[in-house]
N, C-alpha and C positions, 0 to 999 in steps of 0.2 A: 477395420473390416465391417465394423455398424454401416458404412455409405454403402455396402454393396449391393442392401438390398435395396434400397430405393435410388440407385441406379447412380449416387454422389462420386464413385470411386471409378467410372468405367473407366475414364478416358487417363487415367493415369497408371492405373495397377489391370496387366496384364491376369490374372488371374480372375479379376473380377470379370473381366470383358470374356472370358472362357465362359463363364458362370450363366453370364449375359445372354450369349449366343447358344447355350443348351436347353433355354427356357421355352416354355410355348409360347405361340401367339397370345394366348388367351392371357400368359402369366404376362408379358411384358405390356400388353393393353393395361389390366390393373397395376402395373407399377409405373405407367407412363413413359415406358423406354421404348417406342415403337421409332423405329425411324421414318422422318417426313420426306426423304428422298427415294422410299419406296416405291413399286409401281403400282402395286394393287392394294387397298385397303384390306387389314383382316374384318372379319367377320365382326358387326357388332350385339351383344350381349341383348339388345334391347328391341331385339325383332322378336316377338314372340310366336311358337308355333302352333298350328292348328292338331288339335285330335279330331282326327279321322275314326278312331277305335272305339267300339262302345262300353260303354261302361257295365258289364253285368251283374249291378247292385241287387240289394233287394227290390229298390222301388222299379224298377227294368222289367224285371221276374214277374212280378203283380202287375206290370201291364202287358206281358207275353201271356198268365194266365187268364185273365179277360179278356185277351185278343182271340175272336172265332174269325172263321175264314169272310164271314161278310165284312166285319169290320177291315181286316186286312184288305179287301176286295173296294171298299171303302176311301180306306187311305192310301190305297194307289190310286185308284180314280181320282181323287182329289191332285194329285202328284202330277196326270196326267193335265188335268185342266190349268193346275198352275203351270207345266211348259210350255203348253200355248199360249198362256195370256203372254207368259215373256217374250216371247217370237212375237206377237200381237205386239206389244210395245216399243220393242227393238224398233220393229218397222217403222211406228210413227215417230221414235223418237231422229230414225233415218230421213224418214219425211220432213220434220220439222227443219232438222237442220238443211236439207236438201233446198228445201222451197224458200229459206230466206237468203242462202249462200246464192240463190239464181237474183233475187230479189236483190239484193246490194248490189253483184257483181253487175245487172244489168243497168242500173241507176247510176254507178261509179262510170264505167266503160260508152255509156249513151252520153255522157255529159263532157266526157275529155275527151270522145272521138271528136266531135262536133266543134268543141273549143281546138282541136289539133288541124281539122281541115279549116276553121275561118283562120286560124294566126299562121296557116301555114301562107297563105295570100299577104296579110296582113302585117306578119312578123312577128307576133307579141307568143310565140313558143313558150318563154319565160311565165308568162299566167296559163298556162294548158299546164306545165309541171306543175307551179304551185297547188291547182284545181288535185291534180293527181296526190300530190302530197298531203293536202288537207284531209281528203278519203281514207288513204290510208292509216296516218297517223292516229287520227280520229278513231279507227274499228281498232288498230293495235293497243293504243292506247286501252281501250274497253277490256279489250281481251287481256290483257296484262293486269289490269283491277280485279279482275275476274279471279285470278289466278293468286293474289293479294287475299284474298277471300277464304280461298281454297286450295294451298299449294301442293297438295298432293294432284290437282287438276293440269297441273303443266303436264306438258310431253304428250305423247302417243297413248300410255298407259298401259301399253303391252307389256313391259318389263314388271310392272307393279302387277299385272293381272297373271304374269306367267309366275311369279312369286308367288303369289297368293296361291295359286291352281297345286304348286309344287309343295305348299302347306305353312307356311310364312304370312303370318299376320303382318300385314303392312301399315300400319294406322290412318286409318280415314280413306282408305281407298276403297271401299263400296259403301259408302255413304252419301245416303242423297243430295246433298249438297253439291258434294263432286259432282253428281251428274248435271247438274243444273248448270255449275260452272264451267263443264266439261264441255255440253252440247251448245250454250251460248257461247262458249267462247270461242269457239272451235269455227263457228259460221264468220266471228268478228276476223278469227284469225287468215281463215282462205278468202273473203271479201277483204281483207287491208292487203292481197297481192303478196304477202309472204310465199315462200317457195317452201308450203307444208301441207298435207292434205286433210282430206276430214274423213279419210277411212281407218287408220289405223286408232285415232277416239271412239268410232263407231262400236271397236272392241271392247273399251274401257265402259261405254255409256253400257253396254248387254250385258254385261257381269255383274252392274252397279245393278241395273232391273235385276236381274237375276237373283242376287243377292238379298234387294228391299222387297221384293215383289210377294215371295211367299208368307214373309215375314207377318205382314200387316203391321208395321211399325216402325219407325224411324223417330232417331233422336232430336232430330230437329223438327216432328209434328208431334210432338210429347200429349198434348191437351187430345189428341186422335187415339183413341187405344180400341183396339180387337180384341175378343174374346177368343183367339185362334190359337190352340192349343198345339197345332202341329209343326214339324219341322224345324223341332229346337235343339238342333244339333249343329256342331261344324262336318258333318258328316253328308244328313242334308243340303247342308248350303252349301258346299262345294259341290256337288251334283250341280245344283241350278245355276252357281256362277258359271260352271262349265260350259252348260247348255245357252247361257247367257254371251257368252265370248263367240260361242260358235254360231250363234244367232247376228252376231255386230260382223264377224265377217261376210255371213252369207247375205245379210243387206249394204252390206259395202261392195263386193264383188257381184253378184247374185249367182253367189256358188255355196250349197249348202252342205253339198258333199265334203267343200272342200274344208269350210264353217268345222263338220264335223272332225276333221282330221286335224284341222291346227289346234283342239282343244285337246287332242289325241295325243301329237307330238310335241307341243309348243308347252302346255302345262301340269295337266292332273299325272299324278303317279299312280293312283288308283284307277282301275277302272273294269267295267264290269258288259256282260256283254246286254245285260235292260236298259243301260245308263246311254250307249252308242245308239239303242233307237231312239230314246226319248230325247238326245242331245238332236241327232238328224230330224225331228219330229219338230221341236223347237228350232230349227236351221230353215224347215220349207215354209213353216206358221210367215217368218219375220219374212223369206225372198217374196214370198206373197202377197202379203201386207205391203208391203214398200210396192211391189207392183201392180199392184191393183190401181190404190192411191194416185200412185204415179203418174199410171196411164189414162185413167179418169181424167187428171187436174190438167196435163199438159196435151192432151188428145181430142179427151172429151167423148173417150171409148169408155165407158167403164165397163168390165171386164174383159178387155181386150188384152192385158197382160203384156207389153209388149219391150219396157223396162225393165229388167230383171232386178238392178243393182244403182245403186250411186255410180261404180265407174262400168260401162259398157266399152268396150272392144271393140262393137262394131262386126259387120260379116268380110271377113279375110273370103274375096275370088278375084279368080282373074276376066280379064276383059274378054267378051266373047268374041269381038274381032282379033284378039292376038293367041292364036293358036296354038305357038311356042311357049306359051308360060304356062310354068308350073308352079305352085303352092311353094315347094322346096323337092329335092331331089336329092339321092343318096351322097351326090357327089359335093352338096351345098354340108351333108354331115362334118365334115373336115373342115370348113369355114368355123361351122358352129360350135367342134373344140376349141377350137383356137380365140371363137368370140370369151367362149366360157373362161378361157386362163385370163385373157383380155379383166373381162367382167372381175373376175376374182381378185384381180392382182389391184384393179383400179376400188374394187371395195375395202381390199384389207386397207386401204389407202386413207380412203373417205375415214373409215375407223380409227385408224390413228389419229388423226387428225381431229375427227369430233374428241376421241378420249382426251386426248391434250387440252382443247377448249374446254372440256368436262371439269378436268383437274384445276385447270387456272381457275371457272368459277367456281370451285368447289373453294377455292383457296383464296380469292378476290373479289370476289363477289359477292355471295352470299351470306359471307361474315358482317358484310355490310349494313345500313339500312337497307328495308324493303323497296325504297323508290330506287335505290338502284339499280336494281332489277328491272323496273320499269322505264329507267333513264335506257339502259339495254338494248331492252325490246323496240321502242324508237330507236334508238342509232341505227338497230338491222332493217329497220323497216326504210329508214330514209335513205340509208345505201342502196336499198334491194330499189328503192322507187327510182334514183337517178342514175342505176345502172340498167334498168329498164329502159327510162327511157331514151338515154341517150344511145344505149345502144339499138334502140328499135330508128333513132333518127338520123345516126351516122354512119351503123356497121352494117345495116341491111344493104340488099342488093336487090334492085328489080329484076325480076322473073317473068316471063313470059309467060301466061297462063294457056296450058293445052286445053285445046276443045271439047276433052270432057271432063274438065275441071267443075264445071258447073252442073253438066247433066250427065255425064257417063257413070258418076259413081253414086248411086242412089242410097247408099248406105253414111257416106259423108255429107250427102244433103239435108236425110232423114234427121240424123243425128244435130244439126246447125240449128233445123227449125223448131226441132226439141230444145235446145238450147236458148230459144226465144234470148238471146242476145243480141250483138249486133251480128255481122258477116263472121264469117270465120277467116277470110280471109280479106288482108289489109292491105290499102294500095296508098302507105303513106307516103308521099313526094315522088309515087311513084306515076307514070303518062297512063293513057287506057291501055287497056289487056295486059298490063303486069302490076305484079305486084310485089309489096317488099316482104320478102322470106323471114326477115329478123322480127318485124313489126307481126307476122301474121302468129312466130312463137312467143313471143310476149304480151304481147296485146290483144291474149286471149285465154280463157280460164284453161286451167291445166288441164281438166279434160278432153276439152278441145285440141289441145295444141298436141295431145297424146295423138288423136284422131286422127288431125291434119300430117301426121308423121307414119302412124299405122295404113292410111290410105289414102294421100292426097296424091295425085296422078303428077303433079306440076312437082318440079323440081326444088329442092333444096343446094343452094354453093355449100362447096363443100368447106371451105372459108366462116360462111354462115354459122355451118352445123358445131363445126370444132369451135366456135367464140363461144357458141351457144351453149354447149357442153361444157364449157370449161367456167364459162361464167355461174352456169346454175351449178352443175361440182363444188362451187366454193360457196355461193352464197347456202345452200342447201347445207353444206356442211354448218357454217356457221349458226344458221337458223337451229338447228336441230339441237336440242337443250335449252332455250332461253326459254324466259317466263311468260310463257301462253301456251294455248291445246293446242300439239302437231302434232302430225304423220310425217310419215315417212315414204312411206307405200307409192302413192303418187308423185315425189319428187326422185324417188328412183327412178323411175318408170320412166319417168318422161327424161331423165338423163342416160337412161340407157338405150331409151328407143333415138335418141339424135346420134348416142356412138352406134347404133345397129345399122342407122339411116344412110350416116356419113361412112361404115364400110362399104354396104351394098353403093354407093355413088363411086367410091375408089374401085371396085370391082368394074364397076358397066364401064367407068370411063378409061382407065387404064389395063384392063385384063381385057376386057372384050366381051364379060361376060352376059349381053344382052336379055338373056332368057330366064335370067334371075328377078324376084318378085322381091323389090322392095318393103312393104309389107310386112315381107318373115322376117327379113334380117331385121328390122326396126325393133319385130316384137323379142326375137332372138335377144337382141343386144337389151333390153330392157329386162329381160329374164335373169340373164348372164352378171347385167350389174346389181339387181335388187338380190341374187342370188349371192354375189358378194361380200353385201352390206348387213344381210339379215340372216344368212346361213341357212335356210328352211328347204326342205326338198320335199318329202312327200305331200303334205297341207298345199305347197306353193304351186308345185307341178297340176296338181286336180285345179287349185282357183285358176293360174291361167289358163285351165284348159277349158274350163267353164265359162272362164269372163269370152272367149273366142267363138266358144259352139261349134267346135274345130277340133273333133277326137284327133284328127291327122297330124295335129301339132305333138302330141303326146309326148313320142319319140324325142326330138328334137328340142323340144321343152327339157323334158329328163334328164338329157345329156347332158347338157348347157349347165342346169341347175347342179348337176354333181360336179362337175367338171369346177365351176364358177365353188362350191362352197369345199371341195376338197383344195384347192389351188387358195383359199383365202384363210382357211383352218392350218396352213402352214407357217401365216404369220400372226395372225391375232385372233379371238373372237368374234359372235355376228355383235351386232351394232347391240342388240340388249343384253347382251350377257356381258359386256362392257360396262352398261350402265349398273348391272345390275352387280359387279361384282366392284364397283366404286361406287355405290352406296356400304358394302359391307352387307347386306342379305347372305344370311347361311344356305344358300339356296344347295340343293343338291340335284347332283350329272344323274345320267340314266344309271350308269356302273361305276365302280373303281377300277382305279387302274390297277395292273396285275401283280405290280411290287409290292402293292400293301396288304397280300397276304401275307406279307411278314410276320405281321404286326395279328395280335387276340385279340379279344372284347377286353381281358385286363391291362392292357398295353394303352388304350384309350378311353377308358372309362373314367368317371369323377368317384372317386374312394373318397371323398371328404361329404359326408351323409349328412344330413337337416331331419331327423326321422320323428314319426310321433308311436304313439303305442295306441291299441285298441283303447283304450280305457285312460281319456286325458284329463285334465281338469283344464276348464276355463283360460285360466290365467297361464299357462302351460302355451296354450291355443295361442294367444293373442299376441303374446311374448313372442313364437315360434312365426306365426305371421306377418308382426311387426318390423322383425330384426333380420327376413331374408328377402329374396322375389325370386323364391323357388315356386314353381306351378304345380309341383305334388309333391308329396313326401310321401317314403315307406312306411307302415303301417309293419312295427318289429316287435319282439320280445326277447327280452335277454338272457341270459342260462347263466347267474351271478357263479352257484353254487359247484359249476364243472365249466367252468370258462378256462380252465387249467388242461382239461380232458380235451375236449374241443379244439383247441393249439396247439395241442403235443401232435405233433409229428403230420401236421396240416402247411404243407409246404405254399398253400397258395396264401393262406392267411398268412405266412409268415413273411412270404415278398410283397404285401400286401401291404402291410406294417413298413415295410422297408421303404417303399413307394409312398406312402403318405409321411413322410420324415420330413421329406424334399416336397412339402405342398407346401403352399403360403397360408391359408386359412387353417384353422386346425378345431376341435370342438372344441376346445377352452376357449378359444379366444369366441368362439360363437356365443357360447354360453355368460362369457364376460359381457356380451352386449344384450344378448336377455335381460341379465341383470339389471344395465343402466335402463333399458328401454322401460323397465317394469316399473322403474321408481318413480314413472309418470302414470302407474294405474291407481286410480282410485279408490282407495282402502283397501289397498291390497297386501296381503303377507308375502312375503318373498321368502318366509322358512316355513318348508313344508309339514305340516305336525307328523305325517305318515313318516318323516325321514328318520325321525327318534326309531320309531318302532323297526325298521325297516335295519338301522343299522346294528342295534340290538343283536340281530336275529345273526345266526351263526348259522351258515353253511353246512349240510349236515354230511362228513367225512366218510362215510362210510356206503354210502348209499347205491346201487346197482342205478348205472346211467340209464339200460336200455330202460329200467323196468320203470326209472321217473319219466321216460317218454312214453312208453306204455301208457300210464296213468293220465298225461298231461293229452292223450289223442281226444279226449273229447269234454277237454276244456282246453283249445286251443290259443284261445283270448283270456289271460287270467287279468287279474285289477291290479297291473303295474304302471305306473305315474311316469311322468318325463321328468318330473323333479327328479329323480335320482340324476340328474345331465352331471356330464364330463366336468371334473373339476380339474384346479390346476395342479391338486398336488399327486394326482393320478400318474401311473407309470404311461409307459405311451401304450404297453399291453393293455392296460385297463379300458384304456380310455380307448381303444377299438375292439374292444370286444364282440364276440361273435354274435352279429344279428337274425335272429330267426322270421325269416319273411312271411310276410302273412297278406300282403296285398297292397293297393297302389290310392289313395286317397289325392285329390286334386285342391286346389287352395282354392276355386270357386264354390266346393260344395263345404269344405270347413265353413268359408266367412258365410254361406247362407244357413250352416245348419247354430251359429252365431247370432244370426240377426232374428231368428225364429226362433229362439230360444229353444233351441234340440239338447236336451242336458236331464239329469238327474243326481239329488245329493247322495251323498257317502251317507246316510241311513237308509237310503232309499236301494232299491235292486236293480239294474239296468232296464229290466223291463215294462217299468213305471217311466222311462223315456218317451214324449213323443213322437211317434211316427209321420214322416215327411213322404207326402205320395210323389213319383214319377214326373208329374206337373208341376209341381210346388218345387222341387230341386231345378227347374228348368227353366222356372217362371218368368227369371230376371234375365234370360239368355238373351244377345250374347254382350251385354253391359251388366256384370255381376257385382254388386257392392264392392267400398274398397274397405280394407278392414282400418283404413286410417280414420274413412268416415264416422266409422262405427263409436257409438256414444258409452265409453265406456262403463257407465254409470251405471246404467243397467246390467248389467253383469256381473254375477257373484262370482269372483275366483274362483271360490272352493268348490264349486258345482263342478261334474263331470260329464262328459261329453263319450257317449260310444259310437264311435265311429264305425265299428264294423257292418250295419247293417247298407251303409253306403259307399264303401271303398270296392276297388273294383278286387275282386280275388283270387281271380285267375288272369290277370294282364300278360300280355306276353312279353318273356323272359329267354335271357339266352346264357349261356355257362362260359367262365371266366376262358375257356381253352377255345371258345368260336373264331373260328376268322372272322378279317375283318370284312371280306365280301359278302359273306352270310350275314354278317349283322346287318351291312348297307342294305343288303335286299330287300330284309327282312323290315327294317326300320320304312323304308323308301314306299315298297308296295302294300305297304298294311296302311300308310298314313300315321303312323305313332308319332307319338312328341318326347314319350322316355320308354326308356327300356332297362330296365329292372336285370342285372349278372347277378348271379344266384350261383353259388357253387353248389356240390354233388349233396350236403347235408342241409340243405334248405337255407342257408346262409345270404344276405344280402351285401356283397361284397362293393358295390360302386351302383353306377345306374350310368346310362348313354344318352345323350340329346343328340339335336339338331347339331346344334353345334362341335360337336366330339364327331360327327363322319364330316363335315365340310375338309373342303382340298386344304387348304393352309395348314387345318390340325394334324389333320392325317400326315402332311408333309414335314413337318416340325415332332411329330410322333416316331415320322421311319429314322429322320437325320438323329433323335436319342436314340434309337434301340443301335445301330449302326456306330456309335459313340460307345455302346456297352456294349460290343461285341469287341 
């Protein structure tokens, strides 16, 4: 029965495989028995999370009492100026990308129009593709190196930025680098004709400013350094990512309202009602900025304001000589359920589909070398180019162009010449006054082709529309995951507005229903399907309504959108919560579900402790750092002398005990790797001199327990060593004895109070330690020393370290009987990373993460307690 535990015995001894299947996620991850025919990945261990919580140390206290109301008055002004520069930024960083994506796509698209009508006479077709190929290949290729560079730069970065917001450290995702590969890459990737957009990176690029902006510092301009003292919290900085995400959509869309809500619903768990203006504050800086810019460069108005966003809509009216048309009508609401289940059914679709691609590369791919990811990225590109254009040269159908194709609709004009491209509309092999339908949706940037479908008066086959649909459906799917910066946003859009198109054309032609506005339904069906794909309602409903300038859609928008994401949450997740929950991110839902009040805080808590004591030594320290990647330990004291008192007739310690039997880790074996790690320190002793004296000392028998707490009230922290740690020949009572809590210590202020030399010798008093200000504990934020770097030399073992002047003292705590919905809440809208079970006598019985409320634990938590019942 030794194979059972490292998993040698399943498949043959029934018993073991019982044993197997009672285990947590977490336990079968470290023993490697996780099954590869799973659907979803568990959670992994090595996402770290953010503290949102402050710390209220001493050095906190001392800058709360030097703080008067001008300073504070101060460092919010300061706060305020940093939101605007990132809205300020956002914007240009929108610009930027904007004015070279126009720049390529009109250089690519001017030089294959031109080569496609001379070999159209000519014949030589065959070099018009190649011409077309070379462009593309060429910007993909780039974007793919790009992302070789900086791989947390692929995708949308919505997922990694709704992660982060949620309080999950994602490594290198708001690093300046990313943005640089983020925002170049992003222009290479919609100039190479991939079927991806540049709004949903727009999000990633504002969170990354967000992030570096206040900072004054990044890892990669190291030789740069500020003197800027503020804003050295993860506390702070998730405000400003915040206001940074909702900045990248309100210059993507130019909706800042709506900016403010996807930051609302999409990410942060915190949230306050100063934080909602400065976010929307930071949302109008960047719509502004982008259109100031905008309108200046492509106008030559400046301050004419007349761009709001990267993608416009356009003005939805109807024709003033057609008197019967209406915008939409109550009776067109019944169409627009119907698009919604439509929309819904065809997203949950699209998601399958991308998750399965997900998994194959997750499993084929990426184990690979690096150029094959890039080998990838070309194969889609040269598919996506000869399915272009052969279908722009075989499947189109000429079109008759109505009479006010050219001047009746002043809004699709506006917009063409804004576009400084070629025509919007294409008359490839087709005679005069028609033109080909297929060629005019491909052989034109996706904003356009949005356009020519939202309001182009001339007709679409309805043959056209369904190729057209189907073809981008798939290559859109496939696109979405490979290695370069994409969206999403725009490749929905435009697939949903050709299913919107191609109903209202099934309506007018076979119903009769003349007096319907193409238009809606386009925009309907584009709602309906990104509403499938990405599950968003409130945030999405405001951006369409704003990208329109059309409160009248509201309604109709609304419905769709619920309709569309309740109809697609019956078969799968939206498209990031997919990705985000195959990577493994502990990420946490708004609530739990209603079952796992079953379940208490001691039901899924960690009872296997890593703890230090007020009063450590050195070598204690280093040991205790080296041998875990825990991110705080309890700061305890033990009661050697009535640890007998304390267990008598304490039912929770005692299931307690019973529960840690059946753990894999145990404090022996913790302390067994102390030991080895230690016998790489330099001149160190490994046998405590105090342990002599310490064991000497006999227990005094006789003694009134209240009256030794009495006495011990105001010497809370006495000079007890960690050397006394768990041995092996300890009973299992011994070896979990009752810990008396005293507060919550993090591993980035040990290794700094380490590297400062924060300590005092055993002839020395504690308060001959030096003191570390406020600034100095924060200095190195948020890249804190690693204590591996740390040069052991310098450090005397025997030296002691009092940590109490810096651990946090009153952390919030919750008692071993909490449900487990209280704890979620609690955990979720605080922003916490641990939480500290404490039973009724001050006792530190387990502690909570991220990881102990994620759905999988929780799930594998209810399926044991259900097994013990």
């Amino acid at each position: 029965m030794a194979g059972c535990g490292t998993g040698l015995c399943c498949c043959c001894c029934p018993r073991c495989c019982g044993e197997r299947e009672s285990r947590t996620p977490e336990e079968l991850t470290i023993l490697g028995e996780t099954h590869e025919e799973e659907d979803e990945i568990l959670p992994r261990k090595d996402y770290e999370s953010l503290d949102y919580d402050r710390c209220i140390n001493d050095p906190y206290l001392e800058v709360l009492e030097s703080m008067d109301n001008k300073k504070a008055q101060r460092y919010e002004a300061v706060k305020w100026v940093m939101v605007f520069a990132i809205g300020v930024c956002t914007g240009l960083v929108g610009l930027f990308v904007d004015f070279f994506v126009r720049l390529f796509t009109q250089l690519k698209f001017q030089v294959v129009q031109s080569s496609v009508e001379e070999c159209t006479e000519k014949g030589c077709l065959a070099l018009s593709l190649l011409e077309l190929l070379g462009f593309n290949l060429t910007f993909v290729f780039l974007a793919s190196l790009l992302v070789l560079i900086q791989p947390v730069a692929a995708g949308s970065g919505i997922p990694e930025i709704k992660c982060y917001l949620n309080g999950v450290k994602v490594p290198g995702v708001v690093r300046l680098r990313t943005v640089v590969c983020k925002a170049v890459g992003v222009l290479f990737s919609v100039a190479g004709g991939l079927f991806v957009g540049k709004e949903g990176p727009m999000i990633h690029s504002g969170a990354v400013v967000g992030a570096g902006l206040p900072q004054f510092q990044s890892i990669s301009l190291r030789k740069i350094q500020f003197n800027f003292p503020y804003f050295r919290s993860d506390r702070d900085k998730r405000d400003f990512v915040s206001a940074g995400a909702a900045a990248g959509v309100a210059a993507a869309f130019g909706a800042p309202i709506g900016g403010t809500l996807f930051s609302l619903e999409e990410g942060s768990s915190f949230w306050n009602q100063g934080l909602t203006w400065k976010v929307l504050f930071c949302s109008m800086a960047a719509t502004f900025t982008l259109n100031f810019f905008r309108s200046g460069i492509q106008f030559g108005s400046w301050g004419s304001f007349q761009l709001p966003g990267l993608l416009n809509f356009g003005e939805f009216k109807c024709s003033e000589s057609d008197k019967k048309c209406h915008l939409w009508t109550a009776v067109d609401l019944g169409f627009f359920v119907l698009m919604g289940i439509v929309g819904g059914l065809l997203g949950a679709t699209f998601n399958c589909l991308n998750k399965r691609l997900a998994k194959y590369r997750m499993r084929n791919v990426h184990p690979k070398p690096k150029l094959v990811r890039v080998l990838e990225s070309l194969l889609v590109s040269l598919t996506t180019t000869l399915v272009v254009f052969v279908a722009s040269m075989v499947l189109g159908e000429c079109r008759q162009m109505s009479p006010t194709s050219h001047s009746g609709n002043d809004t699709l004009n506006q917009q063409s010449m804004s576009e400084d491209v070629n025509s919007s509309i294409k008359t490839f092999f087709c005679p005069n006054e028609t033109y080909n339908d297929m060629a005019t949706l491909f052989f034109n940037p996706q904003e356009s082709a949005i356009l020519q479908l939202f309001h182009q008066d001339g007709t679409f086959s309805p043959v056209t529309l369904s190729l057209f649909f189907l073809l981008y459906f798939l290559l859109s799917c496939w696109t979405y995951g490979i290695s370069v910066p994409s969206g999403l946003f725009v490749p929905s859009l435009l697939c949903g507005a050709a299913f919107g198109r191609l109903v209202a054309n099934l309506l007018k032609s076979y119903i009769g229903l003349d007096h319907i506005y193409s238009g809606t339904f386009a925009l309907i069906g584009a709602a309906a399907f990104l509403g499938g794909v990405v599950r968003m309602t409130i945030s999405l409903t405001v951006i369409l309504i704003e990208s329109t300038n059309e409160i009248t859609y509201g309604l109709p928008i609304m419905i769709t959108l619920m309709v569309a994401k309740w109809t697609g949450d019956f078969f799968n997740k939206g498209i990031y919560d997919i990705h985000v929950n195959l990577r493994g991110v502990p990420l946490l839902e708004w609530e739990t579900e209603v079952e796992m009040d079953k379940l208490r805080a001691s039901d899924i808590m960690e009872p296997n402790l890593t703890y230090v004591y007020p009063h450590t030594r050195i070598q204690s320290l280093v040991s205790i750092l080296r041998t875990t990647v825990h991110h705080a330990f309890p700061v305890v004291t033990e009661n050697r002398g009535n640890e007998r008192e304390f267990m008598k007739g304490n039912q929770l310690i005692s299931n307690n005990i019973k529960f840690k039997k059946s753990s894999i880790l145990t404090r022996a074996g913790e302390q067994r790797k102390r030991s080895q790690s230690m016998k790489s320190y330099p001149s160190s002793e490994l046998r405590n001199m105090c342990d002599e004296h310490i064991a000497t000392e006999e227990p005094p028998e006789k003694e009134d327990l209240l009256q030794q707490m009495l006495e011990r009230r105001y010497t809370p922290y006495p000079n007890l060593y960690p050397d006394q740690s768990p041995s092996e020949e300890w009973t299992m009572e011994e070896r979990f004895r009752p810990l008396t809590f005293h507060g919550l210590i993090l591993r980035s202020q040990l290794v700094t109070l380490l590297v400062r030399g924060v300590c005092y010798s055993e002839s020395q008093s504690s308060v001959s330690q030096p003191r570390l200000s406020h600034a100095e504990m924060s200095e190195d934020y948020p890249r804190y020393p690693d204590i591996h770097d740390l040069d052991l030399t310098l450090l005397n073992p025997r030296m002691i370290v009092d940590v109490t002047p810096y651990m946090n003292p009153s952390p919030f705590a919750v008692s071993p009987n909490t449900h487990v919905s209280q704890v979620f809440n609690l955990f979720r809208t605080m922003g916490l990373r641990h939480l500290p079970v404490v039973n009724a006598v001050g006792e530190i019985v387990g502690i909570i993460t991220r990881h102990n409320l994620t759905h999988e634990f929780l799930q594998a938590r209810l399926r044991q307690h259900y097994q013990t019942i």
